[in-house]
SEBAZA-32519 format. One record per residue (C-alpha): residue number from 1; x, y, z. Coordinates in steps of 0.05 Angstrom, whole numbers. Example, Ala and Ser with C-alpha at 12.3 -4.5 7.8 and 13.67 -1.06 7.14 Angstrom:
# SEBAZA-32519
R   seq        x        y        z
R     1      246      -90      156
R     2      273      -21      143
END
This chain:
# SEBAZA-32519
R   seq        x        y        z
R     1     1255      -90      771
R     2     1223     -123      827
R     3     1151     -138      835
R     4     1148      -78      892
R     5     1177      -26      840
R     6     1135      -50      783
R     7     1064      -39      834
R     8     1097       35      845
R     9     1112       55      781
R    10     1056       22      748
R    11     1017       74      812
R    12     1054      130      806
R    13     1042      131      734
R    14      982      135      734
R    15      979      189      795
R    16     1014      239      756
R    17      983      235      692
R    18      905      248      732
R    19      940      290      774
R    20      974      332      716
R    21      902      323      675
R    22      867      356      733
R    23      919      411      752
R    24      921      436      673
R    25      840      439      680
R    26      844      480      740
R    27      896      526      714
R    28      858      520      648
R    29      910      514      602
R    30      914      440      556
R    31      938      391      596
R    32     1008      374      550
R    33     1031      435      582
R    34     1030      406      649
R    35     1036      338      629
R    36     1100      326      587
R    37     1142      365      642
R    38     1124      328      695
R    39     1134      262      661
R    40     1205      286      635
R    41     1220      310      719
R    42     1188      241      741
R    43     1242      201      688
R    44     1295      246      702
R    45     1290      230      786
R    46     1266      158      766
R    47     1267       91      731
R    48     1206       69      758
R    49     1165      108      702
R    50     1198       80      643
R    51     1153       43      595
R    52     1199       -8      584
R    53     1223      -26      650
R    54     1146      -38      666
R    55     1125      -77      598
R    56     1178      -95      572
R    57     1208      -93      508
R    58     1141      -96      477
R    59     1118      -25      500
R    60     1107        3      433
R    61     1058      -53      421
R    62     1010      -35      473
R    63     1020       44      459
R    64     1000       33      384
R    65      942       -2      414
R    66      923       54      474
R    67      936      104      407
R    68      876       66      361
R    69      821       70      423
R    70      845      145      425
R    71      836      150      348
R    72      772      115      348
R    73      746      157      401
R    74      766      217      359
R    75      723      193      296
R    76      666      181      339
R    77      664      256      348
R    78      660      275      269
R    79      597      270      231
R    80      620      262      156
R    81      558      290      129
R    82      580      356      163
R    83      648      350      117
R    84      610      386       59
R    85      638      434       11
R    86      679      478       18
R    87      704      452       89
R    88      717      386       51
R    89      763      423       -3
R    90      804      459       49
R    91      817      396      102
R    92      838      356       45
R    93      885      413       18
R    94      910      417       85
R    95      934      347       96
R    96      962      338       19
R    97      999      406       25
R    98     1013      398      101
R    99     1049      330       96
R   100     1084      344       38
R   101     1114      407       52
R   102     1126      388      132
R   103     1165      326      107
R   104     1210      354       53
R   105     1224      416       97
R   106     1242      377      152
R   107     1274      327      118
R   108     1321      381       81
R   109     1337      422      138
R   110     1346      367      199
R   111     1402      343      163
R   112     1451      404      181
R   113     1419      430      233
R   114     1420      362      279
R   115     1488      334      240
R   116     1447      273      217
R   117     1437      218      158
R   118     1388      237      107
R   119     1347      186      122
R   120     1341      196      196
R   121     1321      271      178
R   122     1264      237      128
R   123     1242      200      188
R   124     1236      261      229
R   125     1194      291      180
R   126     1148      233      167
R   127     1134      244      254
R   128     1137      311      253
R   129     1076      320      190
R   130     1019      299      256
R   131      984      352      298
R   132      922      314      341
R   133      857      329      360
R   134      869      318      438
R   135      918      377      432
R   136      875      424      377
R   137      804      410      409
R   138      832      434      486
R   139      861      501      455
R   140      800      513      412
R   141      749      501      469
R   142      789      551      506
R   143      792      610      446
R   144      717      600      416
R   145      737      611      349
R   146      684      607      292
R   147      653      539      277
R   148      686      538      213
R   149      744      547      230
R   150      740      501      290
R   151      707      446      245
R   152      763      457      198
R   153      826      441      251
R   154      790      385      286
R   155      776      349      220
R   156      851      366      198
R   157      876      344      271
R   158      839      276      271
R   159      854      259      200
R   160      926      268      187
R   161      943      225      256
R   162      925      158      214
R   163      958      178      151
R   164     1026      212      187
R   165     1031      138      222
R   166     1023      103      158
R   167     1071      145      125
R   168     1121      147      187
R   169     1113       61      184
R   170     1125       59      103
R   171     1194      103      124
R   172     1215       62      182
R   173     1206       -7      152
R   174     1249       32       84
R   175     1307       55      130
R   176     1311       -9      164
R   177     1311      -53      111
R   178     1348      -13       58
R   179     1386       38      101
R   180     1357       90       55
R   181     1292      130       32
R   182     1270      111      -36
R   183     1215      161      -50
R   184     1223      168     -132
R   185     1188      105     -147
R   186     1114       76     -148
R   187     1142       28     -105
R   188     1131       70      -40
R   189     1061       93      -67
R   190     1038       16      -73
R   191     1065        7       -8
R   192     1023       55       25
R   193      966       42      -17
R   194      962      -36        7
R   195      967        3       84
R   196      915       38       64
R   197      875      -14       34
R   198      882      -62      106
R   199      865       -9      148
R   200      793       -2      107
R   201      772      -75      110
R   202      796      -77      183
R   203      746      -16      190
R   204      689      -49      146
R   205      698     -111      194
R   206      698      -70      258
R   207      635      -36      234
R   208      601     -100      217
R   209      617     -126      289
R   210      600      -66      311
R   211      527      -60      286
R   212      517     -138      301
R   213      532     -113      373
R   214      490      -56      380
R   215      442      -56      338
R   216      419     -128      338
R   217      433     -145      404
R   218      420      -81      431
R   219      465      -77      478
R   220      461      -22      539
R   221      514       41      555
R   222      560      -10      602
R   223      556      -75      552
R   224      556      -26      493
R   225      620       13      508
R   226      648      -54      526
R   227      630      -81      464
R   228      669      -21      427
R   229      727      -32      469
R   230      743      -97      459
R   231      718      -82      378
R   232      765      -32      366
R   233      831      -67      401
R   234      810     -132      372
R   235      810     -107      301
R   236      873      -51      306
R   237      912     -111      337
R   238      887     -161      280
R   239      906      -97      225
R   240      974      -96      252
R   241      992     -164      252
R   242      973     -166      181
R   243     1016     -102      166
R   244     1053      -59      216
R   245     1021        1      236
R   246      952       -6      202
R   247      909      -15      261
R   248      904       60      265
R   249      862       72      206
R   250      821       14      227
R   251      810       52      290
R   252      788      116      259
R   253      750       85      199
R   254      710       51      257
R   255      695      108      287
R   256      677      150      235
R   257      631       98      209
R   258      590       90      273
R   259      582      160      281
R   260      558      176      200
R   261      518      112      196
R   262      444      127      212
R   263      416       67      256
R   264      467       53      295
R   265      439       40      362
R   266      502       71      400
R   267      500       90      471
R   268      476      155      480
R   269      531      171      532
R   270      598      146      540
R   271      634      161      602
R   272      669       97      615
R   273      702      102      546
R   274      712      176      550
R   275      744      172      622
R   276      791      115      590
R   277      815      157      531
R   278      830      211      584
R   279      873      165      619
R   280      906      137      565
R   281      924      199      537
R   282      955      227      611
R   283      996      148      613
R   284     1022      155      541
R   285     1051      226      553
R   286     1074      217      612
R   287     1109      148      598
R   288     1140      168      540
R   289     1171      239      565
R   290     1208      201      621
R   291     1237      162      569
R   292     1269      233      543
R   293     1327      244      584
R   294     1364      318      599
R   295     1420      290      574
R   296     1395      280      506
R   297     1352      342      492
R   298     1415      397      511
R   299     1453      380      451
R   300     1392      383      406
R   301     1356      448      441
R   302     1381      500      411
R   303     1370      476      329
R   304     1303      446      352
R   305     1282      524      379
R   306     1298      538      300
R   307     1263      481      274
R   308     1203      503      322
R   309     1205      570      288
R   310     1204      547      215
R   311     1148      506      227
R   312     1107      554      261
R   313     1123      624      219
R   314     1142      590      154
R   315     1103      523      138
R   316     1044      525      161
R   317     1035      592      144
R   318     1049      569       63
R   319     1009      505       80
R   320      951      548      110
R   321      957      594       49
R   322      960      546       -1
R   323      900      506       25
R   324      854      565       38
R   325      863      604      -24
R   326      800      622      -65
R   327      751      606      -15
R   328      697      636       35
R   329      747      647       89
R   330      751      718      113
R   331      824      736      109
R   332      819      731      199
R   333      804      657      185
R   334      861      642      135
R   335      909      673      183
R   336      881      630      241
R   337      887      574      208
R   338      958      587      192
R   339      974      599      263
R   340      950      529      294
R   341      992      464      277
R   342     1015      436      358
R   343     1040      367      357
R   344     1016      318      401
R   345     1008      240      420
R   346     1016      204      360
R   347     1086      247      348
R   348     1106      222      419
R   349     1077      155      399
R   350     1116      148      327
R   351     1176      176      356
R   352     1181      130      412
R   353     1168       73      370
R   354     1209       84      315
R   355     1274      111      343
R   356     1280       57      390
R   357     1282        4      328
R   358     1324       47      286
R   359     1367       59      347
R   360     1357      -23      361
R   361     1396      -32      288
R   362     1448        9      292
R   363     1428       79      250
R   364     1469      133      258
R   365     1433      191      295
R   366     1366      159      306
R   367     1367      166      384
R   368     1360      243      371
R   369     1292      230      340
R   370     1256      227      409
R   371     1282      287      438
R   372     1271      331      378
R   373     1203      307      368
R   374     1194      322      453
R   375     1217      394      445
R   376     1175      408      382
R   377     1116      380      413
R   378     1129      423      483
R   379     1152      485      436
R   380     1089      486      395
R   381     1039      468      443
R   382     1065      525      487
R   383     1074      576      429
R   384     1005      558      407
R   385      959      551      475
R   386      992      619      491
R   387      977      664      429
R   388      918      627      399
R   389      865      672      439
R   390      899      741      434
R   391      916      711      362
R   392      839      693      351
R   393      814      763      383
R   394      865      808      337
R   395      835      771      285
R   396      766      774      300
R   397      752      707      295
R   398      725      693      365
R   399      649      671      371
R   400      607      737      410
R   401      604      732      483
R   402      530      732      478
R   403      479      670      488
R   404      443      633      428
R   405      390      606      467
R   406      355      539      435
R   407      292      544      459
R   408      246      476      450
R   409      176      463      452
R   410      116      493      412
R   411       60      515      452
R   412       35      586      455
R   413       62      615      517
R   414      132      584      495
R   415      133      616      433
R   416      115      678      460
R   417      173      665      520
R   418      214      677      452
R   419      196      722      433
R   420      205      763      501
R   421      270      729      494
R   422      293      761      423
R   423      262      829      444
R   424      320      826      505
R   425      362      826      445
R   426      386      752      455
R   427      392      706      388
R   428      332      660      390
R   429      327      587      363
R   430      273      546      367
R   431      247      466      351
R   432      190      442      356
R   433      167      364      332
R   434       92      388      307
R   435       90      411      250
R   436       29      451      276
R   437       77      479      323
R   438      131      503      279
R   439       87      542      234
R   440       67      578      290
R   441      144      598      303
R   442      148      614      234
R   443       93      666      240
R   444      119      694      302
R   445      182      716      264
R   446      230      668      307
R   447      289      628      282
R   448      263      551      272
R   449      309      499      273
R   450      321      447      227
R   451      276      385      236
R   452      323      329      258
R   453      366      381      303
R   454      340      338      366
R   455      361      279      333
R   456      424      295      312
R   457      436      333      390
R   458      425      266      430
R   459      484      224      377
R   460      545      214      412
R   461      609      265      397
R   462      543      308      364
R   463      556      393      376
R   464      502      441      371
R   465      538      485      347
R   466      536      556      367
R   467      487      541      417
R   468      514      559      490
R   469      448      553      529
R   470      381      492      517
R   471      321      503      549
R   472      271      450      546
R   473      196      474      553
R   474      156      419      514
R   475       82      396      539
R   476      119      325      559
R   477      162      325      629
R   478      187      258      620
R   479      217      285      548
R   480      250      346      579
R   481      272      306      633
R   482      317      253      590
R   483      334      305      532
R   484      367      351      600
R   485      403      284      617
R   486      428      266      548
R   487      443      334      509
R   488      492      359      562
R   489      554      333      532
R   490      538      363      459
R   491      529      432      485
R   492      573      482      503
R   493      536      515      559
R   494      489      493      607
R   495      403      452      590
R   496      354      479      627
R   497      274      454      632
R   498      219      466      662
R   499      196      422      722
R   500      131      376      725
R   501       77      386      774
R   502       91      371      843
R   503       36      314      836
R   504       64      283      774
R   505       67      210      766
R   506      125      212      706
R   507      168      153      698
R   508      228      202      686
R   509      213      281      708
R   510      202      267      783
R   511      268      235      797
R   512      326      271      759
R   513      372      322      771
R   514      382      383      740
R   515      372      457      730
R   516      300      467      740
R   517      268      532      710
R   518      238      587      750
R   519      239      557      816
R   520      190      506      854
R   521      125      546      843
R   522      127      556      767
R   523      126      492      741
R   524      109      481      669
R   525       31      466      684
R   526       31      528      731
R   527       64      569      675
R   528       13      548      618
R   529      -48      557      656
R   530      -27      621      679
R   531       -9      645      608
R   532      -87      612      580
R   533     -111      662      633
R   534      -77      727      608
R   535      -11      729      639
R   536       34      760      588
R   537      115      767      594
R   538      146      828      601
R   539      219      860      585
R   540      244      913      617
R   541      302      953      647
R   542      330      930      713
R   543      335     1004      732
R   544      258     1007      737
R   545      225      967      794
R   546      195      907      780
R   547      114      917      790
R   548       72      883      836
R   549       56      807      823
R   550      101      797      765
R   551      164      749      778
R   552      232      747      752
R   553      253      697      701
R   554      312      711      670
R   555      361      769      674
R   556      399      791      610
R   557      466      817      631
R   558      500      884      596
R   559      545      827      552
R   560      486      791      534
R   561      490      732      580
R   562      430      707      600
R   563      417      681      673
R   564      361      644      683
R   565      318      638      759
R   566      336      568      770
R   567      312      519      833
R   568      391      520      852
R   569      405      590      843
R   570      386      666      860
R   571      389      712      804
R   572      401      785      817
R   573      402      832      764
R   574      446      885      768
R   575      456      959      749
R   576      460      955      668
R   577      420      890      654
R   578      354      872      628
R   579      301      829      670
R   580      248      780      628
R   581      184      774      673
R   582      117      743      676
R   583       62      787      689
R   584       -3      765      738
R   585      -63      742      703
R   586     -119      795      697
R   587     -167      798      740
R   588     -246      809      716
R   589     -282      867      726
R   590     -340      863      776
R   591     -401      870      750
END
């Protein structure tokens, strides 16, 4: 290729995997759907897409590496003190019982159904044991379902990626030096035990590096994620020349670390690494699905549709089963959890990699690898991001429609906002630092919060979960001001506060962005005062008209959504809702 068509493919790659990103988030839908066809249509009209006509024969090196900042990303996003019993129990049944079964069903079927060796079929099922959390998490933020059973798939998803490599690695490196699978002896075990053992100390030194870096030099968001960057490539990339394919547990023992480890001084947001992974993932899908050609997948379509179906209605329904049994899962759970296993990047990833060296030594049936593993992966994540809501609904599994509303700050017409709140029928959390404070939301019958639940809100990958609204009402602007800024990524619906007095002097409150509360007149020192003189909040119907003097706050739709009067928006409330007011402040009688 010349210089010219390395500049356009290198640009066009990259075009259609933000373009593909952005069309699947319009059409809401995960963006594999969107993404994997157009990179097949892209190689099939092509050559300018092909990873290895733009890097060379050393493409799979610098996917396993784009694969580890994915991985670590993903354990920055799991908090292992929230893998407690019995969620612990049933992720680690799940990967045991997944891989196993996945691998010898595969393995035992492949053989006749794609007329290949037994050990190419082993390989198959060694790729094929994966699912991924930037496939699972897209789907579940779409359905909603219950945040155990969410917290159960993502930790599943982001755990068996590392181990299905390892295991996929251990089986190339036995085909290719012996021609066969030897899976009777210790031998293999040790093997992947040593992996196993790399992949830690390349996370211990990560971590180490990592905590020099931000913690005692105290590094800032663009140094910081920098810092991680180079951290995480430096040490995968190290792991794997030591021992092939070890870099990804490296990666996700990093992440994982920094995330659990209290005192890590970790930049509160990351959008430079989070826009990379993005990218990354849209380059690795499409890159490798051009490398899939229509000539190879119409020979293998037909017994892949029947592989599809055995992994989707038999095995993971038995591996779901299995796993769940004898616990606190309603029986809507278990089934859920039996009907989500989609494949994703580190399939593509394993099966690009290791069918081209099997294919590079001569093994009988390995080029059929990538094309299977391509139509499982565009079978499954179809099957699945079509029938998981309807799925989730029949199941009852789906979170209410209704708002949990964390409400934060302590003082007394706050608590009493609450309560309003609760008596509009919405479900009510509150935080407060003071202890003071709290006691007085104990006694007014609301829900308190745990004490750290601030803390734990503003760590990176951190989820409130269940809470779809924040609004921030403490007796410090500058507070609500930066906790607005920094808890928007962790929450699944929109942060609210209350604004500062027009003549504040805050370092923070006067100059940021958004939603304000209640409009320009009803700022937080407006709202208090008023309150110490007698103004009291009402609730009421929004068929009856709203008295003289008293102004609309919020508006409590028939579904229980909750609208709030905002300095961007006009809320109207409509026939059916519920309207949250403040009252005027009594006037005294005349003597």
């Amino acid at each position: 290729m010349t210089d010219d068509d390395i500049l356009l493919g290198l640009a066009l790659t990259v075009v259609l995997a933000v373009g593909s990103q952005i069309l699947a988030h319009k059409l809401r839908v995960p963006s594999l759907i969107v993404l994997l066809p157009v990179g097949f249509t892209a190689g099939a009209i092509t050559e300018i897409v092909h990873p290895k006509e733009l890097f060379g024969p050393d493409a799979s090196a610098l996917v396993s590496l784009f694969v580890a900042v994915i991985l670590y990303d993903a354990g920055l996003g799991l908090d292992l003190r929230k893998l407690v019993r019995p969620t612990r129990g049933i992720v680690g049944r799940l990967l045991v019982f997944g891989v196993l079964l996945t691998f010898l069903v595969v393995g035992a079927v492949a053989v006749p159904l794609f007329d290949v060796p037994l050990n190419v079929a082993a390989m198959l099922g060694m790729i094929l044991v994966v699912s991924g959390p930037t496939v699972v998490g897209p789907i579940l933020d779409f359905v909603r379902p219950s945040d155990t059973v969410r917290r159960i798939l993502i930790w599943e998803g982001t755990l068996t990626d590392p181990i299905g490599a390892i295991l996929g690695a251990l089986t190339f490196h036995a085909i290719a030096s012996a021609q066969r699978v030897d899976i009777g002896r210790g031998y293999q075990l040790g093997q992947f035990a040593l992996s196993l053992a790399v992949g830690l100390v390349g996370g211990a030194v990560g971590t180490a590096v990592l905590w020099f870096a931000l913690r005692t030099l105290r590094l800032g968001e663009t140094l910081g994620t920098l810092a991680q960057l180079a951290v995480v490539v430096g040490v995968s990339a190290g792991c794997d020349i030591v021992r092939d394919d070890t870099g990804l547990i490296a990666a996700i023992v990093t992440g994982l670390a920094v995330a659990g480890i209290r005192g890590f001084d970790m930049p509160v947001r990351r959008p430079f690494l989070e826009t990379l992974v993005q990218l990354i993932i849209g380059l690795l899908f499409i890159s490798i699905s051009a490398t899939v050609t229509p000539a190879s997948l119409v020979p293998v379509m037909l017994p892949t549709l029947g592989l599809v179906a055995l992994l989707v209605l038999l095995v993971r329904p038995v591996v779901a089963y299995g796993a769940t049994a004898r616990t606190d899962l309603s029986r809507g759970e278990r089934a859920f959890v039996g009907w989500m296993d989609p494949r994703g990047i580190v399939a593509a990833a394993t099966a690009s990699s290791f069918s081209a060296g099997l294919v590079d030594r001569g093994v009988r049936g390995a080029a059929k690898i990538l094309p299977i593993t391509f139509l499982v992966i565009v079978g499954t994540v179809v099957l699945y991001a079509l029938t998981a809501a309807p799925v989730a609904r029949r199941l009852g599994v789906v979170k209410a429609t209704g708002t949990r509303v964390l409400l934060v700050g302590g003082e007394p017409w706050v608590v009493d906002l609450g309560r309003a709140l609760r008596s509009a029928g919405l479900d009510v959390l509150m935080w407060a630092g003071a202890d003071e404070q709290r006691e007085q939301i104990r006694r007014a019958g609301l829900v308190l919060a745990k004490g750290d639940l601030l803390a734990t809100a503003i760590n990176p990958g951190a989820s409130l979960e269940g809470v779809t609204a924040v609004f921030l009402a403490t007796d410090d602007d500058d507070f609500n001001a930066l906790a607005s800024i920094v808890m928007q990524d962790n929450v699944e619906g929109p942060v609210y506060r209350v604004g500062p007095p027009h003549d504040s002097h805050g370092v923070v409150a006067p100059y940021t962005g958004g939603d304000v509360l209640f409009g320009p007149s009803l700022v937080r020192q407006a709202l208090a005062e008023r309150y110490g003189r007698g103004a009291r909040f009402v609730v009421q119907s929004a068929r009856v008209p709203v008295p003289p003097e008293h102004e609309l706050l919020f508006v409590v739709r028939a579904d229980d959504r909750l609208d709030p009067v905002t300095d961007r928006q006009e809320t109207v409330a409509e026939e059916g809702d519920t309207v949250v007011l403040l009252g005027p402040a009594p006037t005294a009688a005349p003597r």
